[in-house]
C-alpha positions in Angstrom: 14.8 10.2 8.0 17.7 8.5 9.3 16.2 5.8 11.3 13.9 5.4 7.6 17.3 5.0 6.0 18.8 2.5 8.7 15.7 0.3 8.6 16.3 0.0 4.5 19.8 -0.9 5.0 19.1 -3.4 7.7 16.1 -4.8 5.8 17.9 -7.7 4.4 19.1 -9.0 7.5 15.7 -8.3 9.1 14.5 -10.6 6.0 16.4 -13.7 7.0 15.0 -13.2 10.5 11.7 -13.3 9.3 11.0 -9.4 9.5 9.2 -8.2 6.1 10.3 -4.2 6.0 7.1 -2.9 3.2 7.1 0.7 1.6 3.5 1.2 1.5 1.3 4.2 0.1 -1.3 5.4 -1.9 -1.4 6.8 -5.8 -4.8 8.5 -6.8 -5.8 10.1 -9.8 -5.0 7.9 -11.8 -6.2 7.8 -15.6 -8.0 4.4 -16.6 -8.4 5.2 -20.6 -8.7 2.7 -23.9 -6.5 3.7 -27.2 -9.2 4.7 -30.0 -7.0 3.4 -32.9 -4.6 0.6 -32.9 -1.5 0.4 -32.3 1.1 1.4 -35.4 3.3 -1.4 -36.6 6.4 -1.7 -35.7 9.5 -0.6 -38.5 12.9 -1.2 -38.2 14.7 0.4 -35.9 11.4 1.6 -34.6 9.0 0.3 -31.8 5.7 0.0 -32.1 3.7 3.5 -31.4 0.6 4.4 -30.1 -1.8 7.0 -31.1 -2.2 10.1 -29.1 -6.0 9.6 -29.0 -7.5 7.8 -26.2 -11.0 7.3 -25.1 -11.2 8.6 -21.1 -12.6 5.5 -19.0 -12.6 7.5 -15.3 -10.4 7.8 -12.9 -8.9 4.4 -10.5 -6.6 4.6 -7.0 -4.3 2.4 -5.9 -2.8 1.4 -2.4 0.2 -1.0 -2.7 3.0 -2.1 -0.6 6.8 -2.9 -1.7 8.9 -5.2 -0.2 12.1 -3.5 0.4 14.2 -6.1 -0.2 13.1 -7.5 -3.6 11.4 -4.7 -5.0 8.3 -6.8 -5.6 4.8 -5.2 -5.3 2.6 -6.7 -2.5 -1.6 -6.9 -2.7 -2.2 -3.7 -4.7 -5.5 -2.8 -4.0 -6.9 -1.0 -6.9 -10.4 0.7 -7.2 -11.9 4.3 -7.2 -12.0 4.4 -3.3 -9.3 4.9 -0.9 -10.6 5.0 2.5 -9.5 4.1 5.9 -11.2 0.2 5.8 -9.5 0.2 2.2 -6.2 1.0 3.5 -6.9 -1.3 6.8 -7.9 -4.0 4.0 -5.0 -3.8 2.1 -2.9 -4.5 5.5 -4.8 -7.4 6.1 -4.5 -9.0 2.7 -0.3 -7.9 2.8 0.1 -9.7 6.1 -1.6 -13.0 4.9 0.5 -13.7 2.2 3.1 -14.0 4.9 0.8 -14.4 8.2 3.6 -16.1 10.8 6.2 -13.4 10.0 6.6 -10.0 11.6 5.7 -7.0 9.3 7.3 -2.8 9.8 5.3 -1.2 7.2 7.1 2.3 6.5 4.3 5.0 5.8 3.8 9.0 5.5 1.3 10.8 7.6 -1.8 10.6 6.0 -4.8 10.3 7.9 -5.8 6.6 6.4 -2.8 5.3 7.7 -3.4 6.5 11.3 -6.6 5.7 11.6 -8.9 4.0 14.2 -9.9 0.8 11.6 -6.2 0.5 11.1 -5.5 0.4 15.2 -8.1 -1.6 15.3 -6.7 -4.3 12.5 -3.7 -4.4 14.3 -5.5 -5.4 17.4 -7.6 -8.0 16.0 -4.1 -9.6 14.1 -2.2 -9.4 17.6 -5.0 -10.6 19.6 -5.0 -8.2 21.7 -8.1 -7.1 23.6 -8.2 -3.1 24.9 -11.2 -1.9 26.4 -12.6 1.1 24.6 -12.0 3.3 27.9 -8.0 3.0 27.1 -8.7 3.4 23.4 -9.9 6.5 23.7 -12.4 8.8 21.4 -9.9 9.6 17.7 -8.0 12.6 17.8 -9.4 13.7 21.9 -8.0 10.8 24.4 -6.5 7.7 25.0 -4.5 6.0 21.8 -6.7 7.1 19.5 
């Protein structure tokens, strides 16, 4: 928790040196729905109000990244899915807003966000080439 807390406090610094420090994660669940009636006008001293009734349009996710610094959200990737190419995608399009500068992206444990597509992005944006034998078999050997 404390090296988290460091790395916010440094992440302006690490912004003029070309580091971008992203909080990064995952919200699912989350209602997509249409208001029935329109909205009631507003009255002085009164904003305008919605009705309670809303017609249900399914259920959305979204992965996003926020820059520590500014706040600002990066790439949001929203659609009913959130799997491991998903998450792995939304790296990809977050580093190529900003492809020349280095990236710490600050995530929980989930299992998307250790995952072999996501080891293997990383490769692929590094260059690096590891042969299979030192990558191991995910979750039995090697660095997967």
């Amino acid at each position: 928790m404390r090296r988290i807390c460091d790395l916010y406090t440094e992440a302006p610094q690490l912004a003029e040196a070309g580091v971008q420090v992203h909080s990064t994660d995952e919200m699912t669940g989350i209602k997509a729905h249409e208001q029935t009636h329109p909205p009631l006008p507003m009255e002085p001293g009164k904003p305008e109000g919605l009705e309670f009734e809303y017609k249900r349009q399914g259920t959305s996710g979204m992965i996003a990244a926020r820059n520590v610094v500014t706040g600002q959200v990066k790439e949001p990737l929203i659609q009913p899915t959130r799997t491991e190419v998903d998450f792995a995608q939304h790296i990809r399009n977050v580093v190529a807003l900003q492809p020349t500068a280095k990236h710490i992206f600050v995530l929980d444990n989930l299992n998307t966000h250790q995952s072999e597509t996501l080891v293997r992005c990383v490769m692929e944006h590094k260059g690096l080439k590891i042969p299979d034998t030192v990558l191991g078999e995910k979750g039995k050997s090697g660095i997967l």
